[in-house]
N, C-alpha and C positions, 0 to 999 in steps of 0.2 A: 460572421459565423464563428462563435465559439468550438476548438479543436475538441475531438474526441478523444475520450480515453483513449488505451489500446493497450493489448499484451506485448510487448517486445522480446526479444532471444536476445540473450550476455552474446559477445563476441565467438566465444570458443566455450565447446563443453569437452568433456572426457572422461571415459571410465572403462575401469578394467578390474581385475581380482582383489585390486589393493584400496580403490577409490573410485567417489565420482566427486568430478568437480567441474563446476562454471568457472570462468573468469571473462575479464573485461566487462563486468558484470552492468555497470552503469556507463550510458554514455561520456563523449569527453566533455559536456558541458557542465558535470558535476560537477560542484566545489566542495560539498558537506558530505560526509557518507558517515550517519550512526546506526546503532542498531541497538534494540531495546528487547528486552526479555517478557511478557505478556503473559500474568498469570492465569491460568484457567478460567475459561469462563466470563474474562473482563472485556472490557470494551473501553473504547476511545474516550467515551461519557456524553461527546455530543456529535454532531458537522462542524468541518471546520474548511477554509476552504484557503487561496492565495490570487493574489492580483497579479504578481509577476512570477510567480514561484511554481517550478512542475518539479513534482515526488516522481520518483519513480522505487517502489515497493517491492522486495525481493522476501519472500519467507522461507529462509535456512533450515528453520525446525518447526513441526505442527502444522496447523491449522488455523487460517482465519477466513472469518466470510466481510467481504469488505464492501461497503457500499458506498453509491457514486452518484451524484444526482445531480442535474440541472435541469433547471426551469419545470422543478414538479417531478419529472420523471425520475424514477427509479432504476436502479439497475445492483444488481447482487454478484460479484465475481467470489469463487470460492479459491484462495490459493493455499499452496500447501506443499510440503514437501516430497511428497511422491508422485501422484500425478500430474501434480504441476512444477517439479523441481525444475528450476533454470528460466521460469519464466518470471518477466517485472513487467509488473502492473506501473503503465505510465498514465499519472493524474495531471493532465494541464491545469492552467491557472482557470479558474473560474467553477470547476468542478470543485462541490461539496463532496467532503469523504468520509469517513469514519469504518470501523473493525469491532468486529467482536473473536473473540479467539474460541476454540475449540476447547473441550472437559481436561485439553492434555496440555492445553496454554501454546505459545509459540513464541519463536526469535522470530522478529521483521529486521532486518536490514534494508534499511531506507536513504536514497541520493538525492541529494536535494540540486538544482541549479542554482540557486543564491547561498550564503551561508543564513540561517533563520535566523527572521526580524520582524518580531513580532510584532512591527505594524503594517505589515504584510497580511497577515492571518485574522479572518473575519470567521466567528463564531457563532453557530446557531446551534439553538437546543432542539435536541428530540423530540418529534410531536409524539403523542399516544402510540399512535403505530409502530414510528421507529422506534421507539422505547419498547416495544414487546418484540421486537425483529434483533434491535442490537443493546437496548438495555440490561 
């Protein structure tokens, strides 16, 4: 039985008049932690998935609507930085994923437990559908 997604909570959050802030943000099996800037309106381009690799997804700023799928099924998480600030979206290995970002674009900060190796990473295109959802 392939693991499920899931939203996790950073270790410690905090805020007061001057700030809000998460930390311990990714678990300690991270080794890579980057973060990419997402201009409006873009997307990932396709699915793309890992055999031994789990992301875990953190969005600092904006908006993305990210999608997850195995064996067929769909599933839509919307993350973001207001409603959902503080939470990472964790992608096991075997789950297909891909984003589209919101009209205001978004930073992802993203932990990976391997360092990427991209023959790890298995790529699938867009059917019709998913091309009108995250194209």
């Amino acid at each position: 039985m392939i693991e499920q997604w899931s939203i996790v909570f950073p270790a410690r959050s905090h805020g007061d008049e001057r700030r809000l802030g998460v930390f311990d943000v990714f678990p300690d099996d991270v080794v890579e932690i980057n973060i990419v800037i997402i201009a409006p309106n873009q997307s990932a381009g396709d699915w793309h998935s890992h055999v031994l690799q789990t992301d875990y997804w953190f969005v600092a700023s904006g908006e993305l609507a990210v999608g997850l799928k195995y064996e067929g099924e769909l599933h839509i998480v919307t993350m973001d930085d207001e409603t959902h600030f503080g939470d990472v979206l964790k992608i096991p290995p075997g789950w297909l994923h891909t984003y589209k970002a919101s009209s205001e674009g978004a930073i992802l900060v993203y932990g990976l437990t391997n360092k990427w190796n991209g023959t790890d990473e298995g790529r699938t295109p867009f059917s019709k559908t998913d091309a009108e959802i995250f194209g």
